[in-house]
C-alpha positions as CSV (number, residue, x, y, z in Angstrom):
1,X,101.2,-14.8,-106.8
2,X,101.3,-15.9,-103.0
3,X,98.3,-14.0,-101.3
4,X,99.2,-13.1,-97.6
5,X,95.3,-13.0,-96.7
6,X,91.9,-12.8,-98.3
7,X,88.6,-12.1,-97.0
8,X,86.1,-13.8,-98.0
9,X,83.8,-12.1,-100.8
10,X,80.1,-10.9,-99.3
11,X,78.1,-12.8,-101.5
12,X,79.1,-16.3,-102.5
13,X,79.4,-16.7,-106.8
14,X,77.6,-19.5,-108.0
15,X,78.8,-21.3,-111.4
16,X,76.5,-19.1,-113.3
17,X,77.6,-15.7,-111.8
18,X,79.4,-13.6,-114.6
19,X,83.4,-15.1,-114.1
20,X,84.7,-11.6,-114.8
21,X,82.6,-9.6,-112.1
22,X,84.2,-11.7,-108.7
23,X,85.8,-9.1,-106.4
24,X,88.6,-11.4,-105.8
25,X,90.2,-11.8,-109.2
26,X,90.0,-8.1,-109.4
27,X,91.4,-7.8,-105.9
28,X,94.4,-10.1,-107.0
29,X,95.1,-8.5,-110.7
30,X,94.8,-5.0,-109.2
31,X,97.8,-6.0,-106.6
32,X,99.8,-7.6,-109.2
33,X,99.2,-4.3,-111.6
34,X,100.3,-2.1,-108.6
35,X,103.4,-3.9,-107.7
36,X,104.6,-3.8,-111.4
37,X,103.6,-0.3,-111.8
38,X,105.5,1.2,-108.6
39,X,108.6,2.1,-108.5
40,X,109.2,4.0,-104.4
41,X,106.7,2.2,-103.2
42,X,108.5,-0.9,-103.8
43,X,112.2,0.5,-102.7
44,X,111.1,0.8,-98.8
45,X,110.3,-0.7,-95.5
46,X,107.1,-2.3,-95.8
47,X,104.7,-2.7,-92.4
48,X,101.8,-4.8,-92.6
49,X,98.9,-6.5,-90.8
50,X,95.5,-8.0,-91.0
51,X,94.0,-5.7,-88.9
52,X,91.1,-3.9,-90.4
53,X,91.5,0.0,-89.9
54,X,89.9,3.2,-91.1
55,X,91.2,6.7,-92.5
56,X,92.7,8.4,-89.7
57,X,93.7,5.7,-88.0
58,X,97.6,5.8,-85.8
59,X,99.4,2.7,-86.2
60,X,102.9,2.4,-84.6
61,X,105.7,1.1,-86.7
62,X,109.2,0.5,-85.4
63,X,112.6,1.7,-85.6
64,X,115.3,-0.4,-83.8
65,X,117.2,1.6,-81.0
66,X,120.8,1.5,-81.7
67,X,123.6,-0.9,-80.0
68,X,126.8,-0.7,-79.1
69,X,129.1,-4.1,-79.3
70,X,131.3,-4.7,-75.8
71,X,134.0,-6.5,-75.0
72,X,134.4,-9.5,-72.5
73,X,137.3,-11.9,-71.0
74,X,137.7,-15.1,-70.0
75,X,136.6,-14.7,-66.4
76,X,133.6,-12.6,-67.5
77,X,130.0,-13.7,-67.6
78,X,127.6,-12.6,-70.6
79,X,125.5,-9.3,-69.7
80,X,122.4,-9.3,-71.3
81,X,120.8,-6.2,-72.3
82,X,117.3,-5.3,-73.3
83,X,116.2,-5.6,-77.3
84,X,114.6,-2.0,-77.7
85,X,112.5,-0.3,-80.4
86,X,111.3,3.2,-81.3
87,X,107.6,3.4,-82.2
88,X,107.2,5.8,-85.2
89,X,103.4,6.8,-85.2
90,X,102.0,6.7,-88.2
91,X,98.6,8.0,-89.8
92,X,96.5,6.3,-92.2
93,X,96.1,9.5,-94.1
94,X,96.4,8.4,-97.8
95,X,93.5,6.6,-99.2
96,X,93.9,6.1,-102.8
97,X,91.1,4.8,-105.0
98,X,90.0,4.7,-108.2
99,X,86.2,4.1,-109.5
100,X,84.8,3.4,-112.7
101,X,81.8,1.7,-114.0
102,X,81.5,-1.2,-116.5
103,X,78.4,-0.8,-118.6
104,X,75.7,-3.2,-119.5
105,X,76.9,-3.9,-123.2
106,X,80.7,-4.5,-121.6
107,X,80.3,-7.0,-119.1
108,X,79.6,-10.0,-121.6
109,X,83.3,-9.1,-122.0
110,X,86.4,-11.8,-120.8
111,X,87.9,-10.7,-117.7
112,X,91.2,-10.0,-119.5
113,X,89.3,-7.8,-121.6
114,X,87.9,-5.9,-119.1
115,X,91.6,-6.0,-117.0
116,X,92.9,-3.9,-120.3
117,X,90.3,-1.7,-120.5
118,X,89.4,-0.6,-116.5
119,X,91.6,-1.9,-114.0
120,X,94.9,-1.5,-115.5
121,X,94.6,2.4,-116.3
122,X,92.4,3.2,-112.8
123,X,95.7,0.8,-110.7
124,X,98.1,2.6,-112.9
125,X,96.7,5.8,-111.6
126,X,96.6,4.5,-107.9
127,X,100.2,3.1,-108.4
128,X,101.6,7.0,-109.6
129,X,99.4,8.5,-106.5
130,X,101.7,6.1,-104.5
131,X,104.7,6.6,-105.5
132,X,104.6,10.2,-105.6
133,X,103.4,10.2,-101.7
134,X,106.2,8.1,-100.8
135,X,108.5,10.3,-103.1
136,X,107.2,13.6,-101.8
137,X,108.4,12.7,-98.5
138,X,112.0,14.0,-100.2
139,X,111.8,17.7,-98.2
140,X,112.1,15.6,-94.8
141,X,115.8,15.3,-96.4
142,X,116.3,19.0,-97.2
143,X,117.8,19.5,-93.9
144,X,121.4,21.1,-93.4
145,X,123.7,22.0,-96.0
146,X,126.1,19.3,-95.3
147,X,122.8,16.5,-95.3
148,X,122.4,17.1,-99.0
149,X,124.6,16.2,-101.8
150,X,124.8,17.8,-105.7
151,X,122.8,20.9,-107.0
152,X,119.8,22.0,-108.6
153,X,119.5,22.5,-112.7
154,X,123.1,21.5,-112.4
155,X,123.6,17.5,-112.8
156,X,125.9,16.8,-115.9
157,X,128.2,14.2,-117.3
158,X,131.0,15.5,-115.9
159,X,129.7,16.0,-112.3
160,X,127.2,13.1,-112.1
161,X,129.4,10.7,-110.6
162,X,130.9,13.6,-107.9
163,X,127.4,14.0,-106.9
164,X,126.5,10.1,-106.3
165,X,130.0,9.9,-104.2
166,X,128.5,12.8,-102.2
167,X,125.4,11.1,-101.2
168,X,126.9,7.8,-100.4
169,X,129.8,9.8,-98.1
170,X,126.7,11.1,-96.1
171,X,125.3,7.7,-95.7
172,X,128.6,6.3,-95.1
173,X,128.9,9.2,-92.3
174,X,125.5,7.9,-90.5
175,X,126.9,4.1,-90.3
176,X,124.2,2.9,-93.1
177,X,124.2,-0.5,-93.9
178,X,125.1,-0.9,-97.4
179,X,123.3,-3.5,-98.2
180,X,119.6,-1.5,-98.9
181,X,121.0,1.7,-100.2
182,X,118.9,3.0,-103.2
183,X,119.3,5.6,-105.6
184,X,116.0,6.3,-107.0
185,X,116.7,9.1,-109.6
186,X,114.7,11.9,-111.9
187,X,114.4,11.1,-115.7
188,X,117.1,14.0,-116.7
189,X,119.4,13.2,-113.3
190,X,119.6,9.5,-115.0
191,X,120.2,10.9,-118.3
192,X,123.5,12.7,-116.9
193,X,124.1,9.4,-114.9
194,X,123.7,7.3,-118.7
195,X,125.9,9.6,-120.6
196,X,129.0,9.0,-117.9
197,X,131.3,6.4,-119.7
198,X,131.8,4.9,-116.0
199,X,128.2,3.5,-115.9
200,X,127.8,2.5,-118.8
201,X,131.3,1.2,-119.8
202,X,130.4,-2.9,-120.1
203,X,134.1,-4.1,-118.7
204,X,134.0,-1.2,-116.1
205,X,130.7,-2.6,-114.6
206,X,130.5,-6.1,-115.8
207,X,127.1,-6.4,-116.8
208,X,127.5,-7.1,-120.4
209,X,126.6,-3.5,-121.4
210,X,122.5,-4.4,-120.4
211,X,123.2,-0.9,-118.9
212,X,123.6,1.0,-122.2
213,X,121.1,-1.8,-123.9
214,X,118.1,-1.3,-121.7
215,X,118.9,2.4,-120.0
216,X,119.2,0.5,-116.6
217,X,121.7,1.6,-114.1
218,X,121.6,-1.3,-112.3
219,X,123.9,-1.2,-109.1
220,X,126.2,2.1,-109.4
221,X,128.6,2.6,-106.2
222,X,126.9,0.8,-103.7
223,X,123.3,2.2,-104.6
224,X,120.6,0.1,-106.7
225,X,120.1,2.7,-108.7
226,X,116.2,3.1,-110.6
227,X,114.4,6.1,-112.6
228,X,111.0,6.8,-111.6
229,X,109.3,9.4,-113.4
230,X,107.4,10.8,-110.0
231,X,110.4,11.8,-108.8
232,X,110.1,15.9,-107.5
233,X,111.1,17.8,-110.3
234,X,109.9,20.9,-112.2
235,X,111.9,22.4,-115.0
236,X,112.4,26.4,-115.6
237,X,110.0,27.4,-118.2
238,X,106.6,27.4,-116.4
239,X,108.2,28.3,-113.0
240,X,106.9,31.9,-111.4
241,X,109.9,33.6,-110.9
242,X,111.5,37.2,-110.6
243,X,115.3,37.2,-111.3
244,X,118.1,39.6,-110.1
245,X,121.6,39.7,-108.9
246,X,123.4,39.7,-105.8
247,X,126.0,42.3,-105.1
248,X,129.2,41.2,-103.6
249,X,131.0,37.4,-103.9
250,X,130.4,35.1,-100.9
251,X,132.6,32.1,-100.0
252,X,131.4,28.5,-98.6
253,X,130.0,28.7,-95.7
254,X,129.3,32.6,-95.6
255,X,126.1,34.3,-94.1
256,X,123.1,33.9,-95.8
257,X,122.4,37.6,-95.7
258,X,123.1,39.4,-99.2
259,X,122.4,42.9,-101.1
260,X,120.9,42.0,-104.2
261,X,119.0,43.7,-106.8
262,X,115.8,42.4,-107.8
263,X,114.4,44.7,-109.7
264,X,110.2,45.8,-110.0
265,X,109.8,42.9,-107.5
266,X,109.4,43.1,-103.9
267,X,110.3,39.6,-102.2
268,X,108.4,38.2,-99.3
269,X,110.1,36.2,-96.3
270,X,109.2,32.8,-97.2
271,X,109.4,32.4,-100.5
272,X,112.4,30.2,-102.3
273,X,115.5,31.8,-103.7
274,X,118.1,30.1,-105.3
275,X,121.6,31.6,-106.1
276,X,123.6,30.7,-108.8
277,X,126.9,28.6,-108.0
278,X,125.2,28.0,-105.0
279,X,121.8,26.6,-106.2
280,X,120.7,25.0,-102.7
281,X,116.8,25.0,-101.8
282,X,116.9,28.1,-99.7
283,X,114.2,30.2,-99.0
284,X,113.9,34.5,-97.4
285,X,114.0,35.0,-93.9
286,X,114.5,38.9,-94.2
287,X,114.5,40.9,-96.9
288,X,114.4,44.7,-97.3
289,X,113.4,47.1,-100.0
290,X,112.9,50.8,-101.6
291,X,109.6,50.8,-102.5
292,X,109.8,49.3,-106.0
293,X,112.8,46.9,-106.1
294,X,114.3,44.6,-103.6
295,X,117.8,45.3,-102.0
296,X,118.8,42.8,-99.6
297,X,117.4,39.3,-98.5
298,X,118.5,37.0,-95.6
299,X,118.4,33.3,-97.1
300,X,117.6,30.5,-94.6
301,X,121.2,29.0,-94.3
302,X,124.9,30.4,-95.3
303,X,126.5,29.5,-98.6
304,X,126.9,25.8,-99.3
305,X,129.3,26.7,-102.1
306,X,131.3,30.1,-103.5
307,X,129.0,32.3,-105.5
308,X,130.0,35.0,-107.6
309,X,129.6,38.8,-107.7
310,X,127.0,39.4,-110.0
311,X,125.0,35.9,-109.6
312,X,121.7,35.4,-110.3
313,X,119.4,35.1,-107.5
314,X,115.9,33.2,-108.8
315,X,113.0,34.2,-106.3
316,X,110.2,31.9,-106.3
317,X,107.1,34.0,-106.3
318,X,104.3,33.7,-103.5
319,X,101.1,33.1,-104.6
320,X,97.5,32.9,-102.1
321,X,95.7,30.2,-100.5
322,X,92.0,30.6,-101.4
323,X,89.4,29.4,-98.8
324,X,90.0,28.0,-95.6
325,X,90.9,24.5,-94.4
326,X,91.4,22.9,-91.4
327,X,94.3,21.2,-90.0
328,X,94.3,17.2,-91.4
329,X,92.6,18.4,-94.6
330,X,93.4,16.1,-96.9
331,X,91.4,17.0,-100.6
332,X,92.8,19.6,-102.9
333,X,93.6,22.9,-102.0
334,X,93.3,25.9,-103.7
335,X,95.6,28.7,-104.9
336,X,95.3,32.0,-106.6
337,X,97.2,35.2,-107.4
338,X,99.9,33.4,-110.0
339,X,101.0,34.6,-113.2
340,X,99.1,33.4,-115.9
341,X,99.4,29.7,-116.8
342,X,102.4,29.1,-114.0
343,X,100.4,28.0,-111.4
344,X,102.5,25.7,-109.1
345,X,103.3,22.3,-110.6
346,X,103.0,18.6,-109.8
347,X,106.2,17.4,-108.8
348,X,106.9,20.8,-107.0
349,X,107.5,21.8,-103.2
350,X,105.1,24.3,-101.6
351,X,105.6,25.7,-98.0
352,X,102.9,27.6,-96.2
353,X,104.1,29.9,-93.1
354,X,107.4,31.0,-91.8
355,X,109.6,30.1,-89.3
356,X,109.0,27.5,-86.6
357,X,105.6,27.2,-88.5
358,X,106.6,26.3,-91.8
359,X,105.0,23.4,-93.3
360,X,106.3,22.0,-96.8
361,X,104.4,19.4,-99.5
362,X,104.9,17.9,-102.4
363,X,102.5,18.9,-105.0
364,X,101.1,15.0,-106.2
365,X,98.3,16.7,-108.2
366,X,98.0,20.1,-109.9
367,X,94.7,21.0,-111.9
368,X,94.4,24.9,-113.6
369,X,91.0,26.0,-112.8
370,X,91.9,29.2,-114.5
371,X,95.3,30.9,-115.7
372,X,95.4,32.5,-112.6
373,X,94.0,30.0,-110.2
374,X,95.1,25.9,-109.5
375,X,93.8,23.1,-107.3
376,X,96.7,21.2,-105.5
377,X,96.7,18.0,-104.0
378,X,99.5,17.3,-101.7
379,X,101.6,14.3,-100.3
380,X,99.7,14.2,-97.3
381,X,97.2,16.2,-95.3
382,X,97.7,19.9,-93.9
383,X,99.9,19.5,-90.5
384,X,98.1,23.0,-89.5
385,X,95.0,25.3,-90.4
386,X,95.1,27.5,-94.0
387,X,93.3,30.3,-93.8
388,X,92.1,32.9,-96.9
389,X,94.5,34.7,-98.6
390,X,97.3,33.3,-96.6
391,X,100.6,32.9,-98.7
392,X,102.0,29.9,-100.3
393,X,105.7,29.6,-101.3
394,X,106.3,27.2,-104.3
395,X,109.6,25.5,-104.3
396,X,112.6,25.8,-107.0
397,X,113.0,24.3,-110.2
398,X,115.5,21.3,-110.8
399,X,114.9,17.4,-109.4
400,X,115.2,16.2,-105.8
401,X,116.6,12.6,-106.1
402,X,116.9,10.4,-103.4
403,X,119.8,8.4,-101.8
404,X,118.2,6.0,-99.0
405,X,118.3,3.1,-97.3
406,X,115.4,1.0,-97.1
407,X,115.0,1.2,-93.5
408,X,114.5,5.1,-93.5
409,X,111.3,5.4,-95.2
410,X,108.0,2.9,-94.2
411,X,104.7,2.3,-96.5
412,X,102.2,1.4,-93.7
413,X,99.3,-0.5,-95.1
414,X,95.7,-2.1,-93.8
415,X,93.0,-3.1,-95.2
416,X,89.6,-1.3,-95.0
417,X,86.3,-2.8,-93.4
418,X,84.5,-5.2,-96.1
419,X,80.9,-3.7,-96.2
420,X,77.8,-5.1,-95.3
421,X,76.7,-8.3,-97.9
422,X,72.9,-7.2,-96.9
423,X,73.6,-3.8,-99.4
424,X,74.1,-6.3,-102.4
425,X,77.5,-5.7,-102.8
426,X,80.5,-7.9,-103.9
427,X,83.4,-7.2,-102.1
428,X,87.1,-8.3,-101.3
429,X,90.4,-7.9,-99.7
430,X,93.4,-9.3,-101.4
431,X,97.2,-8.9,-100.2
432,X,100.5,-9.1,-101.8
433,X,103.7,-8.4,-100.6
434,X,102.4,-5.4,-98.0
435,X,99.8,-3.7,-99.6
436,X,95.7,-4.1,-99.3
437,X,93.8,-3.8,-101.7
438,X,89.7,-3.6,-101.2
439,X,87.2,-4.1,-104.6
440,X,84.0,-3.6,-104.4
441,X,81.0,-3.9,-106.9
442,X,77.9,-3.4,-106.5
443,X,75.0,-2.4,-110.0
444,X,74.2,1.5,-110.5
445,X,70.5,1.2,-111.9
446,X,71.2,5.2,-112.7
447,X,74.6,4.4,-114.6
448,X,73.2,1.0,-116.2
449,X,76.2,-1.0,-115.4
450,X,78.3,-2.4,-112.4
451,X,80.0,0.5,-110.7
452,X,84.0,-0.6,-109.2
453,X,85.7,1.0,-106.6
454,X,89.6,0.4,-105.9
455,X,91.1,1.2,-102.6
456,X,94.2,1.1,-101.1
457,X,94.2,2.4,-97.5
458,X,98.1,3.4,-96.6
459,X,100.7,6.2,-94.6
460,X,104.1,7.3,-95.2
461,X,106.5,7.9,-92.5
462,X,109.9,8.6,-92.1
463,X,111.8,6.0,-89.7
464,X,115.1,7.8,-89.8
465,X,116.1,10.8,-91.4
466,X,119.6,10.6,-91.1
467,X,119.6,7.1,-93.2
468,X,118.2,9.5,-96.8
469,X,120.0,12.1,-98.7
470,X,118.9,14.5,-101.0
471,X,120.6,14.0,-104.5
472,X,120.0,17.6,-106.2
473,X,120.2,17.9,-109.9
């Protein structure tokens, strides 16, 4: 490992100091644990300094303008034009950690020892946190209709490859470079991508059949192609839903407004509803009702595909915020009012508000409090204020794979102040590759062993939408 930068630990180790409490080999084997254990994290635009920052924190990062070439003649001279960038502001708003505390009888123990035991579970943990910000960052992509390729709960075999071809055409469309594309893919959307004889045919793709061997996809039309289990995806059978059918047939590209019969359910504008042969991420704008069933709904956006008379239509039920929280709140939230045990799920989209003030997240963390009640962490802090009983609209079933190039997503990272040596704690800074990690120990008389704390101070961004597509399967 090539360290970037270091700071120097607070209190200097002498020979006899216990070799396997120094910050700074815990610094560096936490980085290397982190970059083996992401999988996102690792795909994008990295922006880093040396700079010492704290949560909450705006750093710029850059997106290149874009050039046009020109044409000259012999008797021309060379015009030279200004080299602009677009600053992207970005908030330190994710600070992972991880704490735990080596005991007394443990820290006789070899540092590798301890490495198995503590740090590679707690970086693990800060690694998935990481990834799933970074991949939660997938409903910037949901966009238009035309922005999103394949459809939910409906990857297969035989459509697998159609699906692919329709995210690269979209990247194709917005002049991507194709060197940097990525395909970063859902467990069950790489299953239907592994059971295709064109990727895993060994004289179609060249590779020896290490595909097939090693369930790798390796590079698949122009994408380097990975599965990474945080991928947004939620499956059918602990999803809140109310089913029905919608009246008439509808062709492409048809209004959004349907009858429908849902029936001992009344919807509410906001929440997700997904037609069958559709199966887009749309959600109510309208919706009317006779008292008991619903009748009609108004979806977001008009038919991406035909649907059928006699479709199902999957409403996504509401449930309540409980408590209030400001605007930047970034710890868990709340929710209430769900059927039992089918609270909203990690791996799952949840919007708050309607119109011009909807906000959607990613669901990172999901913990039932009770059958009827869940704590949610989300991909990043609350863009606006949450007040009680306000309602929250969790997002389809199926997996929301993502077709990128590097350049459209950025991992910001800084490292966090060291803290004062005069508090007799250890502490370090070690970098790798455009992430900061900060250790610091210090001995918990109340605990009876040498409490560790793990953080990685970071913020998402998106550089440039129109560089991503959403792969739905």
């Amino acid at each position: 490992m090539n360290p970037l930068y270091l700071a120097t630990a607070m209190l200097i180790c002498f020979a006899n100091d216990n070799d396997a409490l120094i910050p700074e080999k815990w610094a560096f084997e936490g980085l290397a644990i982190l970059e083996e254990s992401m999988v996102m994290a690792n795909l994008v635009h990295r922006d880093f300094n040396d700079e010492i920052r704290e949560f909450g924190d705006v750093v710029n990062a850059h997106r290149p303008a874009a050039r046009t070439g020109r044409r000259k003649t012999d008797s021309d001279s060379y015009t030279a034009r200004d080299v602009s960038v677009t600053n992207v502001r970005v908030p330190l708003d994710q600070w992972f950690y991880d704490s735990f505390v080596i005991k007394d009888g443990e820290s006789s123990k070899a540092f590798k020892d301890l490495v198995a035991v503590h740090l590679t579970p707690a970086v693990q943990n800060m690694a998935r946190m990481v990834d799933r910000a970074v991949l939660g960052r997938c409903h910037e992509f949901i966009k238009t209709p035309s922005a999103r390729a394949g459809r939910l709960l409906n990857m297969t075999s035989s459509n697998a490859r159609d699906f692919v071809l329709e995210a690269r055409e979209h990247l194709n469309t917005q002049k991507a470079f194709m060197d940097g594309r990525q395909l970063v893919l859902a467990p069950s959307a790489e299953t239907a991508l592994l059971k295709t004889d064109l990727f895993v045919s060994a004289e179609q793709r060249g590779d020896g059949g290490s595909a097939l061997e090693n369930a790798l996809l390796g590079r698949i039309l122009g994408f380097n192609t990975y599965m990474a289990q945080n991928v947004n995806y939620i499956g059918t059978t602990n999803a809140d839903t109310a089913t029905g059918t919608v009246t008439n047939a509808a062709s492409a590209g048809a209004s959004g407004a349907q009858a429908v019969t849902v029936s001992s359910y009344i919807t509410t504008p906001g929440e997700y509803a997904v037609v069958d042969g559709n199966d887009q991420p749309t959600h109510i704008t309208a919706d009317a009702d006779n008292a008991t069933d619903t009748t009609s709904v108004t979806l977001n956006e008009a038919n991406k595909y035909a649907t059928s008379a006699g479709a199902t239509i999957t409403v996504y039920k509401k449930c309540a915020v409980q408590g209030a929280y400001a605007a930047g709140y970034s710890k868990e939230i709340v929710v209430d009012g769900h059927t039992a045990s089918k609270g909203p799920q990690v791996g799952q989209l949840i919007s708050f508000g309607t119109g011009g003030s909807r906000h959607t997240y990613t669901i990172i963390e999901a913990t039932e409090d009770s059958t009827t009640q869940t704590s949610l962490l989300l991909d990043r802090p609350l863009e606006s204020a949450l007040s009680d009983n306000d309602d929250a609209f969790p997002g389809p079933a199926g997996s929301m794979n993502l077709a990128f190039h590097r350049e459209s997503i950025a991992l910001v990272s800084r490292p966090l102040a060291l803290p004062d040596a005069s508090l007799g704690v250890r502490a370090a800074v070690g970098v790798h590759n455009g992430v900061a990690m900060r250790v610091i120990m210090q001995y918990d008389s109340s605990l009876g062993g040498t409490r560790v704390n793990l953080d990685v101070l970071a913020g998402v961004a998106i550089l440039d939408d129109d560089l991503g597509c959403l792969l739905l399967g």
